[in-house]
Every structure is written in structure tokens, then in C-alpha cells.
C-alpha positions in Angstrom: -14.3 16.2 12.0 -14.5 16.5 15.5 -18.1 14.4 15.8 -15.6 11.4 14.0 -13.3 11.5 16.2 -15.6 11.2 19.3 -17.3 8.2 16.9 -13.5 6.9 16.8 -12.6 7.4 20.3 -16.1 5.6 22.0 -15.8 2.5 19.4 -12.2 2.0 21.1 -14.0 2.0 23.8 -16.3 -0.3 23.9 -14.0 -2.5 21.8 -11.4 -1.9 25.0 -14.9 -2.9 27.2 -15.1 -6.3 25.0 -11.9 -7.5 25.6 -11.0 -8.6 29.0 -7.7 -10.5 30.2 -8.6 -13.8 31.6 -5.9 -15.9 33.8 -5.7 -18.5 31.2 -5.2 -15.6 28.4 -2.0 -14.3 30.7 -0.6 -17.8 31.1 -0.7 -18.3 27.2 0.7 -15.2 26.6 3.4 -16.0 29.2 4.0 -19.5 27.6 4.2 -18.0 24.2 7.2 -15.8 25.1 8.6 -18.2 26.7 8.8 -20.6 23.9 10.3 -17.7 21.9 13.0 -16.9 24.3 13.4 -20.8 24.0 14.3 -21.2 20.4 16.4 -18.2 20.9 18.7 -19.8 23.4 18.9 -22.7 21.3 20.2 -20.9 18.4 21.9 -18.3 19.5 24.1 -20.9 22.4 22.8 -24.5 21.4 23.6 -24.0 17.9 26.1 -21.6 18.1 25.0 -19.8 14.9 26.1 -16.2 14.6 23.3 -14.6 12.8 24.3 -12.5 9.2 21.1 -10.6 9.3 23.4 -7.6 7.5 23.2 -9.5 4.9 19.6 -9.8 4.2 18.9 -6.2 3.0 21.2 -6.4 -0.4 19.5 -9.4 -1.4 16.0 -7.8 -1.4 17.2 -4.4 -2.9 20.4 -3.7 -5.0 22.0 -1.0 -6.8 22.0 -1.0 -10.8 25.3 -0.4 -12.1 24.1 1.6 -15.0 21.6 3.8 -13.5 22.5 3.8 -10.1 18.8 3.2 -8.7 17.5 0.7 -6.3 16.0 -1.6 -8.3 14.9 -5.1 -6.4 17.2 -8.1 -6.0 16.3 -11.8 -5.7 14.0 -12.0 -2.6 11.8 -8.7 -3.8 11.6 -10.0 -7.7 10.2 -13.4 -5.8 7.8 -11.7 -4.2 6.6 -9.9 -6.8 6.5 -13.0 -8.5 4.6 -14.8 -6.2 2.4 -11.5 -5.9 1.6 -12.2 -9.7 1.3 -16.1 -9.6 -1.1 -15.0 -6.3 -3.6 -12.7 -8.1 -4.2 -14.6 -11.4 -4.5 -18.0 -9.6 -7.2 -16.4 -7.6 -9.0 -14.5 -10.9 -8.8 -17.8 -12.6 -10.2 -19.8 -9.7 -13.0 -17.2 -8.8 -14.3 -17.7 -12.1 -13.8 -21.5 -12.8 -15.1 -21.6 -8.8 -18.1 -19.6 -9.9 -19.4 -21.4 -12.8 -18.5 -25.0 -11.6 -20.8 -23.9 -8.6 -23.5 -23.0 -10.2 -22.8 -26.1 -12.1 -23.1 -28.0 -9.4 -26.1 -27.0 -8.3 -27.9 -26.9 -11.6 -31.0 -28.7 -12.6 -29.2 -30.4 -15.5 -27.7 -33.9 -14.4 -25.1 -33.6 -17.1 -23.7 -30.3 -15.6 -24.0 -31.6 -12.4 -22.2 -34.4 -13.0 -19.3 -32.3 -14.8 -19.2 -30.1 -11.6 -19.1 -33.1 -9.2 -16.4 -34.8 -11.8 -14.0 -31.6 -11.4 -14.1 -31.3 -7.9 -13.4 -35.4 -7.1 -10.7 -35.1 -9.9 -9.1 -32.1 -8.6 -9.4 -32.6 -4.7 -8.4 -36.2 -4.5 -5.1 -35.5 -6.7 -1.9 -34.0 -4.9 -1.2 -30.2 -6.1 2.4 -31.4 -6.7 1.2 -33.7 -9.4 -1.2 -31.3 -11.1 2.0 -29.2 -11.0 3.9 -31.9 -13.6 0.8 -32.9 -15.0 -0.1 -29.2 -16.5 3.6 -28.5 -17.2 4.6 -31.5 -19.0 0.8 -32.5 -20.3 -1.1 -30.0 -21.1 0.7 -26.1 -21.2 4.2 -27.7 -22.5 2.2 -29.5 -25.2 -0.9 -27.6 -26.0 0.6 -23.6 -26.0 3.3 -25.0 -28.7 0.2 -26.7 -30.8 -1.4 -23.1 -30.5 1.6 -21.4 -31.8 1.6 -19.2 -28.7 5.0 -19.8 -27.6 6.2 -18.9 -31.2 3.9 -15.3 -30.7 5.4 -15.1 -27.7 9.5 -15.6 -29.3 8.5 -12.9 -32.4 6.9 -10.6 -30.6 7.9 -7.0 -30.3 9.9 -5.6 -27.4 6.9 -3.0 -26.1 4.6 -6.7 -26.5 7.7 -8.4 -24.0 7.7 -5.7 -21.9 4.2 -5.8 -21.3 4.0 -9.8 -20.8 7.0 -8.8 -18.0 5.5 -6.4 -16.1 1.8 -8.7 -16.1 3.8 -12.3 -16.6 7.3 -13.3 -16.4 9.4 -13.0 -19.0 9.6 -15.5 -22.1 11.9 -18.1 -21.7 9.5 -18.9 -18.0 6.1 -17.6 -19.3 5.6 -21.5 -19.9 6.2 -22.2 -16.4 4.3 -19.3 -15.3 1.0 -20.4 -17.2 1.6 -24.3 -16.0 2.0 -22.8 -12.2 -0.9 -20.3 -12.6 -2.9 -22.6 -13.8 -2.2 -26.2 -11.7 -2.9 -23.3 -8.2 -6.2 -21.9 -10.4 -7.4 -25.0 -11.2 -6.9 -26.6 -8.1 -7.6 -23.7 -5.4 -10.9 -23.8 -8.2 -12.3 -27.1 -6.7 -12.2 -25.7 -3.4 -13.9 -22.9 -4.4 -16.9 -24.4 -6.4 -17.9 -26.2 -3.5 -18.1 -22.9 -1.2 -20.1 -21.3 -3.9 -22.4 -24.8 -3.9 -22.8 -24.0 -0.3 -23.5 -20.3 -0.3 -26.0 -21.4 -3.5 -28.2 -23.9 -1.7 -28.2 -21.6 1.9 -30.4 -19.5 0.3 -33.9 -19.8 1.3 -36.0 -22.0 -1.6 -39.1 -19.1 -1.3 -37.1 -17.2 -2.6 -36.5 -18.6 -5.7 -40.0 -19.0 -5.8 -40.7 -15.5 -5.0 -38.5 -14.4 -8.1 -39.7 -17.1 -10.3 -43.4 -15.7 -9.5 -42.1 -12.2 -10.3 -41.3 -13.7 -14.1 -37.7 -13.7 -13.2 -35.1 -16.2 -15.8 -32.5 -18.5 -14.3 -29.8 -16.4 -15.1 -31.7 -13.1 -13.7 -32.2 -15.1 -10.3 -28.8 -16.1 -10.2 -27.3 -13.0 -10.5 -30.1 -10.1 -8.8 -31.1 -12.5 -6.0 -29.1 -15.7 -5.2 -25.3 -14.6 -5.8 -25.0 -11.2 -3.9 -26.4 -13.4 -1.0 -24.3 -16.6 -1.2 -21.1 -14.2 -1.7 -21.7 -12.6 1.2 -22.3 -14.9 3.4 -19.3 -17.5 2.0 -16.9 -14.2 2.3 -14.9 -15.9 5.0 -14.0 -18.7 3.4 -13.3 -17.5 0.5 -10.7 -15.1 1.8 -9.2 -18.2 3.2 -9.0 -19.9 0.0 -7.4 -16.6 -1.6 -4.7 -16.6 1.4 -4.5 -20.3 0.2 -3.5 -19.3 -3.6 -0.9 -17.0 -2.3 0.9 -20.1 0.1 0.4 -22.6 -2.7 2.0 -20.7 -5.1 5.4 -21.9 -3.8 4.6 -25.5 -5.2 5.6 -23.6 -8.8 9.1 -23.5 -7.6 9.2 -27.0 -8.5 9.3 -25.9 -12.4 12.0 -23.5 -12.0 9.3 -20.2 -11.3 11.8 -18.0 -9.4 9.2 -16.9 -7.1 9.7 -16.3 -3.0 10.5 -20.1 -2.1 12.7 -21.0 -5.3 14.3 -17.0 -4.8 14.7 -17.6 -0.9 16.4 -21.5 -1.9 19.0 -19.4 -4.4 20.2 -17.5 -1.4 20.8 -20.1 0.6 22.6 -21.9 -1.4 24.5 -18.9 -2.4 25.3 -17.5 1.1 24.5 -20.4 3.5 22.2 -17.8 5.4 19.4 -20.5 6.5 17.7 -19.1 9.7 17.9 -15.1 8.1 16.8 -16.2 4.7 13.9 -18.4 5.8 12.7 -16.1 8.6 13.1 -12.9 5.7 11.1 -15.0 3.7 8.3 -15.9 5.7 7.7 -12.6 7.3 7.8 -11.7 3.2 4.5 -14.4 3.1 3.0 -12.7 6.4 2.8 -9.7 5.6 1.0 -10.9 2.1 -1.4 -13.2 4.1 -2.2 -11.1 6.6 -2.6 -7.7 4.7 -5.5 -9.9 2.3 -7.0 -11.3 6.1 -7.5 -7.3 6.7 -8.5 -6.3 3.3 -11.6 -9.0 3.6 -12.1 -8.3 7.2 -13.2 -4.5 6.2 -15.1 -5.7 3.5 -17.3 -7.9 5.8 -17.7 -5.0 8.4 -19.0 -2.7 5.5 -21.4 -5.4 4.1 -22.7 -5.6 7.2 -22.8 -2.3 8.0 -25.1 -2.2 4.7 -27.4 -5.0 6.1 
């Protein structure tokens, strides 16, 4: 206990030894509160807005009538729907990422060419068209040919409570799948070609090496090549993920009630613009930056393992 603690207590240390104050650092500083001490004066005396930031707290958490518990409001229920919009976007891209990468760097031309045809497609289209596009085109006509928004209307109430909890519930789970997967597929393009990158960093000996050792493809791929290329294109894929989780306010456009469409409905409810947009973005902060620190002590421990 004590030996960590001394561990603890010299990294601060040298970390404290690191970091030194240049002039230029104190005058940005300096200018930085400034600037907020600006926008202050404007609103608070330019403006003449008299803040309601009382207000704020009931429309994140609210009292059930029946129960009598705290049970979240507008702005909470948007973030945990933009929480869920957030992770299966990224699950859906990591893997459509993954295998258009290795698609792309194949030695088949026709699944290179399906790779490169993805990414132009998806990259050179705005994300508020794939938005329509997927609702109106594909999810609003396809899931109905499936018969899965009939499943979805019959099923049983344990079934609904499930799709809730994991989804949204069944008169938006149509939306949700068309914003899920217009974020997935597009957050996806960016991905394969990070993967493409990691891919072809690797060193071409040692392909060799493992082809020599009687290694398959598929055994290269995943013992040698991958664990190496995901490590070193960690960065930016944690920037891509932090993307999926600000892009996911483009699905307010279909009516999602996520944090942007939840943060419009107060506003237009209350009037509260500054409170309610400032709530809301600290609400996308604190989401962004929590992932930044996730990956951050994932990289120290990978390299610690190097």
C-alpha cells in the first residue's frame, strides 16, 4: 500500500517536472478568461437576459405521480437516448469498419473495389441525406417487407420492455434503426479507411514471416496484423467514436427524442435558450470527454504492455 502510494506521489512529480508555465501559456490563459468574462457581460447587461437556471433541474429529473420516485424527465431520457443511439452506432460501425478494411486491402479486386465503392459513396454524401435516405428508402420500406414492424406491434409486453430498455419504444423503433444505422453506416466509412491504414503500416516481413510459419489469411489477420494495426490506429478511432456520439443529434431530424430534439422541446416549452443549450452541451461534454479518458487509459496500459 504504502510502496503505491510513493509510486503515485513521484509520478505526480515528475508529471508536475514536465509541465512548465511558459509566458505565452499565461497570456492564453489570461485571454481565455477574459473572453469568458466577455460573453458574460454581454448577456447578463447587453442582453439583459435574466437567467432561469432554477428551472433546469425539473426538466432533467421529475417526480412520478404514482410512485413518488425520481424517475428522469426530458433532457435525462435524451441522453440516455443518445447514450443508446451512441453505442450501437459505434458497434455497428466497428464491425462494418473492420471488414470493409480488410476489404479494402484485400488481394481480390472485386472486394477491393466494393470497399473503395462504400467509402466514396458514403463520404462524399451529406449525413443529413443518408438520414432521409435510410428512413424513407430503405428501414421505412424494407423492416415492413420483413414483417418486423408487425413482430414488433404483437409482441409481448416483457418482449417491449426489453426493446425499451436496449431500443426505444415501438411507435420510434423505426426511427431508431434508420438513425442508428444512417450514423453506423456512415461513421463506418470513416472507419474502414483507419483500419486500411493501421493494415498496410504493418511491416510486409511480417506477413512473410507468418506466411513462412504455414500461417492462413485469416490466421495472419487476426494473431499478427490486427492486434497491431488496432493499436496503433487507437487514437483515431476513439475520435471517430466521440464522432458517433455528436452525430447522433442528426436523428432528431426523424423525430428521435434524443438530447438535441429533447433540449428543442424545452425551449420551445419554456423559452429557456442560453440554460437549456448550455445544460445540454455540458450533457454532450461530459459524454465526450469521459470516452477521451476511457481510451486515453487504454493506450497507457497497451503501452505499458509493450
Amino acid at each position: 500500500m504504502y510502496r503505491r502510494v510513493i509510486i503515485i506521489i513521484l509520478e505526480w512529480k515528475l508529471i508536475a517536472r514536465k509541465t512548465k508555465f511558459r509566458p505565452m501559456d499565461i497570456l492564453i490563459i489570461f485571454l481565455c478568461i477574459g473572453v469568458g468574462f466577455y460573453v458574460y457581460y454581454r448577456i447578463k447587461y447587453g442582453l439583459e437576459y435574466k437567467g432561469h437556471w432554477s428551472a433546469i433541474p425539473k426538466f432533467l429529473v421529475t417526480r412520478d405521480p404514482k410512485s413518488g420516485r425520481l424517475t428522469a424527465n426530458y433532457l435525462l431520457q435524451g441522453l440516455i437516448i443518445t447514450l443508446k443511439l451512441s453505442v450501437w452506432a459505434a458497434l455497428i460501425a466497428t464491425v462494418v469498419g473492420l471488414i470493409m478494411g480488410i476489404f479494402r486491402t484485400s488481394k481480390s479486386l472485386f472486394l477491393r473495389l466494393i470497399g473503395r465503392t462504400y467509402v466514396e459513396l458514403i463520404r462524399n454524401l451529406p449525413p443529413l441525406v443518408l438520414v432521409f435516405i435510410f428512413y424513407f428508402f430503405i428501414v421505412d420500406q424494407i423492416m415492413p417487407l420483413l414483417g418486423i414492424e408487425t413482430l414488433i406491434r404483437n409482441s409481448s409486453g416483457f418482449t417491449q420492455k426489453i426493446l425499451i430498455i436496449f431500443f426505444a419504444k415501438k411507435s420510434l423503433f423505426i426511427q431508431f434503426i434508420s438513425g442508428v444505422m444512417t450514423i453506423a453506416f456512415f461513421e463506418g466509412a470513416y472507419i474502414t479507411e483507419i483500419i486500411r491504414a493501421g493494415i498496410e503500416s504493418i511491416e510486409r516481413g511480417q506477413r512473410e514471416a507468418a506466411y513462412s510459419l504455414g500461417l492462413s489469411t485469416f490466421d495472419q489477420m487476426r494473431f499478427i496484423i490486427m492486434p497491431q494495426a488496432l493499436k496503433r490506429v487507437l487514437p483515431a478511432l476513439a475520435n471517430e467514436f466521440i464522432n458517433t456520439i455528436k452525430y447522433s443529434s442528426l436523428a432528431s431530424v426523424v423525430s428521435i427524442q434524443e438530447l438535441t430534439f429533447s433540449g428543442v422541446q424545452v425551449i420551445t416549452a419554456t423559452q429557456y435558450i442560453f440554460e437549456t443549450w448550455i445544460t445540454v452541451s455540458i450533457m454532450y461534454l461530459t459524454l465526450t470527454l469521459s470516452l477521451s479518458l476511457v481510451v486515453a487509459y487504454i493506450e497507457k496500459r497497451l503501452r505499458k504492455s509493450d
